[in-house]
N, CA, C and O atoms as a Tinker XYZ file with bonds, in Angstrom:
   400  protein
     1  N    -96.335000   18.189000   37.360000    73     2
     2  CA   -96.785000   19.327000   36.591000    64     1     3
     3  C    -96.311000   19.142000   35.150000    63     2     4     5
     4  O    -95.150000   19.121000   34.742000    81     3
     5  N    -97.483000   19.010000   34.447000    73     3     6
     6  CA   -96.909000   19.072000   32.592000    64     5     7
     7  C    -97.259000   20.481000   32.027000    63     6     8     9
     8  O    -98.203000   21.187000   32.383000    81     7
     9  N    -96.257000   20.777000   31.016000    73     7    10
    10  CA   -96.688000   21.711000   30.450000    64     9    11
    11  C    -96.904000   21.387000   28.737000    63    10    12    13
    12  O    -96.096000   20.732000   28.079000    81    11
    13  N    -98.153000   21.988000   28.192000    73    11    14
    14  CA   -98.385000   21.723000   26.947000    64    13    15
    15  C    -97.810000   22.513000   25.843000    63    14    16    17
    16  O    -98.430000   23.566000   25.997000    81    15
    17  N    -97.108000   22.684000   24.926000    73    15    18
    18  CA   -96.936000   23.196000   24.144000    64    17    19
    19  C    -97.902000   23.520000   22.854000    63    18    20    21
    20  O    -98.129000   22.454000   22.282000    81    19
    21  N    -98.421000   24.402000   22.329000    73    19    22
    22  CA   -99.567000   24.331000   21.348000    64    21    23
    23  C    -99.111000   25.849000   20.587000    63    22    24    25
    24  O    -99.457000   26.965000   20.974000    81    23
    25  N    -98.275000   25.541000   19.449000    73    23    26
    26  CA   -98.055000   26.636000   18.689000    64    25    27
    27  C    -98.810000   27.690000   17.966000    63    26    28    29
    28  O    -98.484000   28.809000   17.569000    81    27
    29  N   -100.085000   26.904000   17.900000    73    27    30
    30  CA  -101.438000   27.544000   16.970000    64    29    31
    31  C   -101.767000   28.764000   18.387000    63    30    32    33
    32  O   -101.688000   29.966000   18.137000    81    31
    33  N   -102.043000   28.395000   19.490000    73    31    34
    34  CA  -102.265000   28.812000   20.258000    64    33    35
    35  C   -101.497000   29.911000   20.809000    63    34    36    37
    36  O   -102.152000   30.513000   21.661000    81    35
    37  N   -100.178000   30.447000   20.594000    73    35    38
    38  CA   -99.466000   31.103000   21.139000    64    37    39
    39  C    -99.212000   32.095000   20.645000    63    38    40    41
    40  O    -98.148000   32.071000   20.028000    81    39
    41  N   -100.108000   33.655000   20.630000    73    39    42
    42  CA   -99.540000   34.656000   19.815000    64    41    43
    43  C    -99.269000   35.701000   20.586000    63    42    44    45
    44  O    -99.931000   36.144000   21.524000    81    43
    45  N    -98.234000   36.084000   20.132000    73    43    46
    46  CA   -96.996000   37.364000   20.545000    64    45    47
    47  C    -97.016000   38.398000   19.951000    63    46    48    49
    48  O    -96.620000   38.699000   18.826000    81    47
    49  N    -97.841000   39.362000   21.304000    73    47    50
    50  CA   -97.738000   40.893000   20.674000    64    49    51
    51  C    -97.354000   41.409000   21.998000    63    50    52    53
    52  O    -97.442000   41.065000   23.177000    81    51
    53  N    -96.723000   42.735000   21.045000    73    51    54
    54  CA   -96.188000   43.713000   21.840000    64    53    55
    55  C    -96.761000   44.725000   21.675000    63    54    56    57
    56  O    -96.646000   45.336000   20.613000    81    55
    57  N    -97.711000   45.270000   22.926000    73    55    58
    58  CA   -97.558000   46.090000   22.796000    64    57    59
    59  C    -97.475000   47.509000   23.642000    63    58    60    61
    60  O    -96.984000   47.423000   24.767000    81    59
    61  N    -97.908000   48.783000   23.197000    73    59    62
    62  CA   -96.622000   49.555000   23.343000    64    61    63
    63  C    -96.632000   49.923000   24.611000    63    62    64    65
    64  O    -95.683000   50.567000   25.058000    81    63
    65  N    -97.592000   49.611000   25.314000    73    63    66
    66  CA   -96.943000   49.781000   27.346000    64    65    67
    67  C    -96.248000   48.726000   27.828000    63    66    68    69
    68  O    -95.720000   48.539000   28.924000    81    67
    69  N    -96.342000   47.902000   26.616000    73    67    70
    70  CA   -95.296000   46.720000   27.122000    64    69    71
    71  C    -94.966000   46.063000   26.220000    63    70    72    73
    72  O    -95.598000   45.232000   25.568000    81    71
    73  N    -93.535000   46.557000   26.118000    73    71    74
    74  CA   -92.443000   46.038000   24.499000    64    73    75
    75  C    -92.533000   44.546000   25.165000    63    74    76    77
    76  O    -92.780000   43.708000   24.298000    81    75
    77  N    -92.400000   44.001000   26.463000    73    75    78
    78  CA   -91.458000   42.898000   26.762000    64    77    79
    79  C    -92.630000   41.742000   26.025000    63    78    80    81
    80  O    -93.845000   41.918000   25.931000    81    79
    81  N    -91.848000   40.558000   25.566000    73    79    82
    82  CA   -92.705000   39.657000   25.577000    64    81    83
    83  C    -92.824000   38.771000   26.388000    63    82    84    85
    84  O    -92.142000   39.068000   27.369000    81    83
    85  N    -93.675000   37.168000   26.614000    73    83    86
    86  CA   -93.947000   36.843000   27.426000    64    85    87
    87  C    -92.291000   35.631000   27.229000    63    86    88    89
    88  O    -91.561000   35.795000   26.251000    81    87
    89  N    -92.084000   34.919000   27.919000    73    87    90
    90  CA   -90.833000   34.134000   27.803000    64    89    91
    91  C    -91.754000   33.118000   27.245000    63    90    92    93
    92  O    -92.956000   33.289000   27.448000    81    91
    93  N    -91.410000   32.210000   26.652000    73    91    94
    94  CA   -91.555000   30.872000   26.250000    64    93    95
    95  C    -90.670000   30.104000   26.434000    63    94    96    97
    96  O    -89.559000   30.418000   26.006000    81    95
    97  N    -90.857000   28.742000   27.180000    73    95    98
    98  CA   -90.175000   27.790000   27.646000    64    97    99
    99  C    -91.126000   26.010000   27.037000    63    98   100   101
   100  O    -92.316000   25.723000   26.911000    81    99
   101  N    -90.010000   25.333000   26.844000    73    99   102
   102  CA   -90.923000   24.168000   26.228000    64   101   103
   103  C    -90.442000   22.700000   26.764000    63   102   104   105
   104  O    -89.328000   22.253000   26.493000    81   103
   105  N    -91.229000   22.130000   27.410000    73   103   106
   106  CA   -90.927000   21.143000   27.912000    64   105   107
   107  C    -90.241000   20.072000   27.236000    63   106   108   109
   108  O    -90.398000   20.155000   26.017000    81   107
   109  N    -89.306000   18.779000   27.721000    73   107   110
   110  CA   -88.731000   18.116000   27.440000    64   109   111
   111  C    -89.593000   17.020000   26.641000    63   110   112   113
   112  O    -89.020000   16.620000   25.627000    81   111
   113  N    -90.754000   16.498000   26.869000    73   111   114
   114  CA   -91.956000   15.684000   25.898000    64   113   115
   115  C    -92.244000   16.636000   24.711000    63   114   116   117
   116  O    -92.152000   16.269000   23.540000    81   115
   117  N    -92.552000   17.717000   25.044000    73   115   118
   118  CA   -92.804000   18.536000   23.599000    64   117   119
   119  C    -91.434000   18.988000   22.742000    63   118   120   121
   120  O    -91.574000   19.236000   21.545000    81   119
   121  N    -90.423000   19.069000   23.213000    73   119   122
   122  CA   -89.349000   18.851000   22.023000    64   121   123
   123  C    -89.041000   17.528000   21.554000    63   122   124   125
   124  O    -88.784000   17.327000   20.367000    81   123
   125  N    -89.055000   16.250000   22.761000    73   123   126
   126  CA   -88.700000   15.321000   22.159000    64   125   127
   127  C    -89.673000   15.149000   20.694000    63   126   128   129
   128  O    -89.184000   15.006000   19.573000    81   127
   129  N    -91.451000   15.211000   21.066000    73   127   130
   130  CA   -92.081000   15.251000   19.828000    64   129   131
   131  C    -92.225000   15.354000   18.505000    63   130   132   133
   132  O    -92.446000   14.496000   17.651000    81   131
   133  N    -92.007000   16.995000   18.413000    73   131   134
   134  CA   -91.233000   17.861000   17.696000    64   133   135
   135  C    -90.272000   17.568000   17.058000    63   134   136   137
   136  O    -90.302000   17.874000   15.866000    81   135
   137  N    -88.820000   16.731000   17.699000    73   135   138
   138  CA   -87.703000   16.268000   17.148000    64   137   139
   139  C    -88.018000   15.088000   16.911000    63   138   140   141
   140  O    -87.065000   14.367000   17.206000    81   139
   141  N    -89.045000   14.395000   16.450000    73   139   142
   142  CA   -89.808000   13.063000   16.107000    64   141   143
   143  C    -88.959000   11.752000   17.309000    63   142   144   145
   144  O    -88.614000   10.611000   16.999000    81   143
   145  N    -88.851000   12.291000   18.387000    73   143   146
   146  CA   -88.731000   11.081000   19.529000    64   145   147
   147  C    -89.785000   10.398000   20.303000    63   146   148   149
   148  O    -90.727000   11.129000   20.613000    81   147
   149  N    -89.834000    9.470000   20.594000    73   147   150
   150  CA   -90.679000    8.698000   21.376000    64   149   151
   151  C    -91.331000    9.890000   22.340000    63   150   152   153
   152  O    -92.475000   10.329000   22.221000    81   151
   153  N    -90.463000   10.261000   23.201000    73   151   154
   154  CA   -90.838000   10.789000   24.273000    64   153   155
   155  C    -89.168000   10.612000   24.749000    63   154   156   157
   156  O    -88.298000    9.910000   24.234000    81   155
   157  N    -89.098000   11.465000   25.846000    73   155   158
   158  CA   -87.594000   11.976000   26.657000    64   157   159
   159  C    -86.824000   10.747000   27.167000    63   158   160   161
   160  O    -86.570000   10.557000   28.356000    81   159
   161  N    -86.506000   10.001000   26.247000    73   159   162
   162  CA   -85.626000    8.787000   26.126000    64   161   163
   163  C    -83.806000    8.928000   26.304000    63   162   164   165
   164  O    -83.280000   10.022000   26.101000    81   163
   165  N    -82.966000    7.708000   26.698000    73   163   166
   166  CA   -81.921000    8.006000   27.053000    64   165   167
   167  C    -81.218000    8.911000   25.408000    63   166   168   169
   168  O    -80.221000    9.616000   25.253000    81   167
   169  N    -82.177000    8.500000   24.547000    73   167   170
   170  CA   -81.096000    8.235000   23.164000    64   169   171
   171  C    -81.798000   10.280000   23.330000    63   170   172   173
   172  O    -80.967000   11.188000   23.317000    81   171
   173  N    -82.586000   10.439000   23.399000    73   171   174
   174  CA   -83.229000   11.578000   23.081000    64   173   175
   175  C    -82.049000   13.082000   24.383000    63   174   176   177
   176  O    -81.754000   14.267000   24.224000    81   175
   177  N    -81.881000   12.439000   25.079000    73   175   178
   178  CA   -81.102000   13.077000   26.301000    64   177   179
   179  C    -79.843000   12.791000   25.698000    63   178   180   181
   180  O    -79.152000   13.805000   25.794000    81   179
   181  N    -79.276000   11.947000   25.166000    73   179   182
   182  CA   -77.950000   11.889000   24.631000    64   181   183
   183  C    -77.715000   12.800000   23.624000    63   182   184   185
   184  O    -76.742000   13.554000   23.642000    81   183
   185  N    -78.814000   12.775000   22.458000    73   183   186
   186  CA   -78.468000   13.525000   21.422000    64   185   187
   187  C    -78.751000   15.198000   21.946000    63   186   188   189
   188  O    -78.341000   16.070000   21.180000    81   187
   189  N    -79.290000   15.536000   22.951000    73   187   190
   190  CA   -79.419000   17.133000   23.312000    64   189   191
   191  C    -78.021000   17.189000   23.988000    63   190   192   193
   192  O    -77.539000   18.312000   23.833000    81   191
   193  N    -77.241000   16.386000   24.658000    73   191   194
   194  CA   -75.846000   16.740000   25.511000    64   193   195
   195  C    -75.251000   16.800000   24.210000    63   194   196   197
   196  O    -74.574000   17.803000   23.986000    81   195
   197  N    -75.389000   15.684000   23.033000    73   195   198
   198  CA   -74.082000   15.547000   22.485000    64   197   199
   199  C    -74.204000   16.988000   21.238000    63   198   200   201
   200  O    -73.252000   17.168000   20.479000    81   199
   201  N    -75.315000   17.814000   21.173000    73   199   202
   202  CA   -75.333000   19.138000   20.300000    64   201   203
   203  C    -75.107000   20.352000   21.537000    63   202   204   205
   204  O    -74.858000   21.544000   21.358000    81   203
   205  N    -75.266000   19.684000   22.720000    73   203   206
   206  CA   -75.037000   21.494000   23.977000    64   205   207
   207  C    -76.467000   21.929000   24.192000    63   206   208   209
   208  O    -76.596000   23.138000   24.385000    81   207
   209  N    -77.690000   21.121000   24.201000    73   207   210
   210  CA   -79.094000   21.354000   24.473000    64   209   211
   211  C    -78.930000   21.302000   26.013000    63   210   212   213
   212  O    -78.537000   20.382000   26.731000    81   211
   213  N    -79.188000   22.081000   26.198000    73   211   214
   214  CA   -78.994000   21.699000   27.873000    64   213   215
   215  C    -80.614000   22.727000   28.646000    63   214   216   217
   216  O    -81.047000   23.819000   28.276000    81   215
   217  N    -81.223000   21.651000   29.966000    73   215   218
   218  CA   -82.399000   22.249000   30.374000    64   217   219
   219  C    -82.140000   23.720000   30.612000    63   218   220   221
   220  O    -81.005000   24.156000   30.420000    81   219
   221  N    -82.953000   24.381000   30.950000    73   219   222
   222  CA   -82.887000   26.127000   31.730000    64   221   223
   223  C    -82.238000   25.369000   33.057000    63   222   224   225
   224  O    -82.653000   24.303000   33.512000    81   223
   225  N    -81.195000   26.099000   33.550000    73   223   226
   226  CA   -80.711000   25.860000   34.669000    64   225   227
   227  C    -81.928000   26.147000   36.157000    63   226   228   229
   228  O    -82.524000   27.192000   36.420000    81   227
   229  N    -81.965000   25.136000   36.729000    73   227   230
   230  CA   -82.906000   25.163000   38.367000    64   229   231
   231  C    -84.251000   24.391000   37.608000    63   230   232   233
   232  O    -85.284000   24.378000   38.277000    81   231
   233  N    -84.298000   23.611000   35.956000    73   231   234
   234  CA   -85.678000   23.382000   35.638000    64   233   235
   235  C    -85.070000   22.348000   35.321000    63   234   236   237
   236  O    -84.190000   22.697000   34.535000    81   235
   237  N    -85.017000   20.736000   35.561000    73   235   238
   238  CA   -85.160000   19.839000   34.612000    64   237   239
   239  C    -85.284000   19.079000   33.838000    63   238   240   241
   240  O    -84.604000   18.107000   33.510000    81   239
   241  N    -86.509000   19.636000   33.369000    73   239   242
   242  CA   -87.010000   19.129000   31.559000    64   241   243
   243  C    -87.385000   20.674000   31.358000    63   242   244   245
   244  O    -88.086000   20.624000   30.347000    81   243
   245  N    -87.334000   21.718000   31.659000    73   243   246
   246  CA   -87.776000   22.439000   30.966000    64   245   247
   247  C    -86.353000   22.820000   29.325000    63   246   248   249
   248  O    -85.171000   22.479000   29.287000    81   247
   249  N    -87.080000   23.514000   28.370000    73   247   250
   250  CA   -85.624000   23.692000   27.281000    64   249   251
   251  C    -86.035000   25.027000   27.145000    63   250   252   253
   252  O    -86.860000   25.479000   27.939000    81   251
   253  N    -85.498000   25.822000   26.105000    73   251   254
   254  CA   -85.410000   27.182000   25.787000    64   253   255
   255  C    -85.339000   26.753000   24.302000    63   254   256   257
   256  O    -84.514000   25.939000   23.888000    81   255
   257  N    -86.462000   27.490000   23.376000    73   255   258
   258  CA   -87.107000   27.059000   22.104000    64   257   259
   259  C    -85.638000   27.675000   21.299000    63   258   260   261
   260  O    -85.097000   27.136000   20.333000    81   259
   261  N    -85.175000   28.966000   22.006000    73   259   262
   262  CA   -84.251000   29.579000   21.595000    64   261   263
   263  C    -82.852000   29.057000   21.345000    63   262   264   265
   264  O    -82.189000   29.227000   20.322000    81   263
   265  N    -82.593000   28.561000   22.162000    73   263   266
   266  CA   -80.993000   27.916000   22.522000    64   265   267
   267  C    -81.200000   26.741000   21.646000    63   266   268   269
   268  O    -80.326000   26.444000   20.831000    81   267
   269  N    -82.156000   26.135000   21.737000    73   267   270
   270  CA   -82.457000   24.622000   20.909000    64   269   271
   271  C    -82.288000   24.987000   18.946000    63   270   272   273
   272  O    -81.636000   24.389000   18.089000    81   271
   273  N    -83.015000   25.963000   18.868000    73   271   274
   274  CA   -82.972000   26.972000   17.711000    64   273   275
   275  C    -81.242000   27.117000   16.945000    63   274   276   277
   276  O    -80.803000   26.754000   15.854000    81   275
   277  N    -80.609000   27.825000   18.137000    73   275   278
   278  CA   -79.506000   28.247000   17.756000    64   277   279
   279  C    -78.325000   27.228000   17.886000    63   278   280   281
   280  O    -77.214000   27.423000   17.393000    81   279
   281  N    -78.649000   26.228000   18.533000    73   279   282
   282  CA   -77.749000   24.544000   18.606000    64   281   283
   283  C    -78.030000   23.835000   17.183000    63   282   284   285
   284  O    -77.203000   23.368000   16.399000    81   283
   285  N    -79.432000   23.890000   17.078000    73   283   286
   286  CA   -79.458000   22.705000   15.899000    64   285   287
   287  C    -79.120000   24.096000   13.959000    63   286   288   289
   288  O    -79.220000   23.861000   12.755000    81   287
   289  N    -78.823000   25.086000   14.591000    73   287   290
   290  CA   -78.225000   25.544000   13.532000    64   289   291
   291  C    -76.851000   25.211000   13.607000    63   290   292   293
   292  O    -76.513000   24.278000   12.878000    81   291
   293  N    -75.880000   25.790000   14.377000    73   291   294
   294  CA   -74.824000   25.537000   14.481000    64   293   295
   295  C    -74.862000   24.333000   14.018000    63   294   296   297
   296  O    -74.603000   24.422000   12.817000    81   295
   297  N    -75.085000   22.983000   14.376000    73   295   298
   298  CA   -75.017000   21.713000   13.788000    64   297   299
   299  C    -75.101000   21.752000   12.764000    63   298   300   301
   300  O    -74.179000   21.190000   12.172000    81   299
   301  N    -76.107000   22.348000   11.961000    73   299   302
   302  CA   -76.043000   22.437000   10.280000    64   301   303
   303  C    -75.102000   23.911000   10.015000    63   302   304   305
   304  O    -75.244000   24.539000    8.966000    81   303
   305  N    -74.459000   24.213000   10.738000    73   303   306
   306  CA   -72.713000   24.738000   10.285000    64   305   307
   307  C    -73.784000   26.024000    9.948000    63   306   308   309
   308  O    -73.008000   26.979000    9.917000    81   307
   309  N    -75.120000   26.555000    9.684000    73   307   310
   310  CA   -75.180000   27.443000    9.044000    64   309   311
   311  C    -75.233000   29.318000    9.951000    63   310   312   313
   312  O    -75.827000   30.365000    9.693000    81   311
   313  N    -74.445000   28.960000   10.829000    73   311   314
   314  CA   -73.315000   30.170000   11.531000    64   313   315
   315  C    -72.199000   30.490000   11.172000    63   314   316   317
   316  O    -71.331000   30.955000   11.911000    81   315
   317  N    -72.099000   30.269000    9.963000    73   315   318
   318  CA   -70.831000   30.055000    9.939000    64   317   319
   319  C    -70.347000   32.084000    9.572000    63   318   320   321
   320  O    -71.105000   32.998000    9.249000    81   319
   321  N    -69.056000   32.100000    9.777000    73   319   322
   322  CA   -68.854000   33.977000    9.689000    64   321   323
   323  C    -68.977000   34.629000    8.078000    63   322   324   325
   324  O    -68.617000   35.749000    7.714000    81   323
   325  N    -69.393000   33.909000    7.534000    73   323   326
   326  CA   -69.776000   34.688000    6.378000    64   325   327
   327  C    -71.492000   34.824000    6.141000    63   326   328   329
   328  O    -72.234000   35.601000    5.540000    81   327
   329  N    -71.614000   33.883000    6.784000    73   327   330
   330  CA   -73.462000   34.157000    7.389000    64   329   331
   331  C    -73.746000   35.234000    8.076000    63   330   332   333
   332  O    -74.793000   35.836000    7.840000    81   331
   333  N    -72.915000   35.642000    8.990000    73   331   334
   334  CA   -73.070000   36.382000   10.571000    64   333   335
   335  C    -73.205000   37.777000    9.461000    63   334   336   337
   336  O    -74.291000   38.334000    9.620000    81   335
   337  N    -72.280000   38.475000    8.325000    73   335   338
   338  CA   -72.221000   39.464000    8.416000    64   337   339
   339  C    -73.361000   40.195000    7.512000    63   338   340   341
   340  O    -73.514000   41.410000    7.385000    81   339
   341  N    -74.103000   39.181000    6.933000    73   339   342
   342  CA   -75.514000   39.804000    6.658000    64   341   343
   343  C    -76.566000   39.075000    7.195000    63   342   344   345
   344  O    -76.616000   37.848000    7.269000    81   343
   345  N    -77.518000   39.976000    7.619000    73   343   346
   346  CA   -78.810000   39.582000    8.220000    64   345   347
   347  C    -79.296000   38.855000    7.242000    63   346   348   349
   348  O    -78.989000   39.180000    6.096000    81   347
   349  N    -80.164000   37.705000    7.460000    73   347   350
   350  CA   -80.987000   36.950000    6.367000    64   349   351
   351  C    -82.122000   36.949000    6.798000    63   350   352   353
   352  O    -82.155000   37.038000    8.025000    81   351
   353  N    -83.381000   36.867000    6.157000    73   351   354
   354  CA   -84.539000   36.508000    6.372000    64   353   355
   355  C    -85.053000   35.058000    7.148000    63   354   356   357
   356  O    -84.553000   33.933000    7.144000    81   355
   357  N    -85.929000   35.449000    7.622000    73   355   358
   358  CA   -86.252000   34.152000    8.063000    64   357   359
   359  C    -86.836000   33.086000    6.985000    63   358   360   361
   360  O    -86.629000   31.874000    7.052000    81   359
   361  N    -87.443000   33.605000    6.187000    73   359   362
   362  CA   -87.794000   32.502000    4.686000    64   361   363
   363  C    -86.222000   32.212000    4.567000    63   362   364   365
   364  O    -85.941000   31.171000    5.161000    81   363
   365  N    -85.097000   32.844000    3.963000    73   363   366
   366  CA   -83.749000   32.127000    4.017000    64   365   367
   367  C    -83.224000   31.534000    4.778000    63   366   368   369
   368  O    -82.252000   30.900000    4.368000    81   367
   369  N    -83.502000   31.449000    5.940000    73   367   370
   370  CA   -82.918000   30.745000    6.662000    64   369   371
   371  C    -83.699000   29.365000    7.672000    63   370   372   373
   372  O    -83.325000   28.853000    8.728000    81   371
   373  N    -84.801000   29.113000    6.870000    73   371   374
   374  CA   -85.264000   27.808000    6.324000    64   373   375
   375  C    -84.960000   27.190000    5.133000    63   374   376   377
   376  O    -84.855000   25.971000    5.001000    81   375
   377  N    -84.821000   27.989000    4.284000    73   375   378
   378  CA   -84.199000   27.426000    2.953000    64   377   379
   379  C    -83.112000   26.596000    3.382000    63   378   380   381
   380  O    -83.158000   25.368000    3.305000    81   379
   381  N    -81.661000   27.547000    4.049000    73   379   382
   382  CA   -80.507000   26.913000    4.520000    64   381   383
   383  C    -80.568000   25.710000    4.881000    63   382   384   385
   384  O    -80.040000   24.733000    4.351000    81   383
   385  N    -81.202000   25.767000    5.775000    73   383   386
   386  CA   -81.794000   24.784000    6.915000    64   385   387
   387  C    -82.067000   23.887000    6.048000    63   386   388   389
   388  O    -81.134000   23.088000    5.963000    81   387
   389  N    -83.312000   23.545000    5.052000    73   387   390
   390  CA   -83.613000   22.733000    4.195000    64   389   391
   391  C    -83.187000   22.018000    3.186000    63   390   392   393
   392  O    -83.612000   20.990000    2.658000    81   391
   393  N    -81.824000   23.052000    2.887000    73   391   394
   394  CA   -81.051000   22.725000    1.857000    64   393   395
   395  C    -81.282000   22.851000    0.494000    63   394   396   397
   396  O    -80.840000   22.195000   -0.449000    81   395
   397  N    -82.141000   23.917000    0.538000    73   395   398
   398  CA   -82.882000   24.157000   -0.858000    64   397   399
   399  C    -81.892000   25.774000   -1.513000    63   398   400
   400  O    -82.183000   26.280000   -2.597000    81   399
């Protein structure tokens, strides 16, 4: 079973009989992609243990877009506690990210 990832394709609304959204989960070929890897290689599995990427537990290749999100920030340090105590935008916090 593969699952495709297609971002153009994926839009998220809420609404109001139902706040919840749908979960999104992204397979191990579509992040390696994404993170410009071959495909789910030893080096590609090394570098997700050696940041704390770890599959959804009972799935694995599945990842969590989220956790992957909040790992490869931490790596660029930009959690740090003087970040935490104001909210930033999401345009800023690509900037960070970018280094701009």
């Amino acid at each position: 079973m593969t699952y495709h990832f297609d971002p153009q394709a994926v839009q998220l609304r809420a609404a109001p009989s139902n706040p919840i959204l749908p979960i999104q989960l992204i397979s191990g070929d579509d992040l390696a992609t994404l993170l410009l890897y071959s495909g789910t290689t030893s080096a590609f599995r090394t570098w997700c243990t050696d940041l704390g990427i770890t599959p959804v537990p009972g799935r694995r290749d599945i990842y969590d877009p989220v956790l992957v999100r909040q790992r490869l920030d931490e790596a660029q340090r930009l959690n740090t506690p003087a970040n935490l105590d104001q909210p930033t935008s999401l345009v800023e916090q690509r900037r960070q990210r970018r280094g701009e």
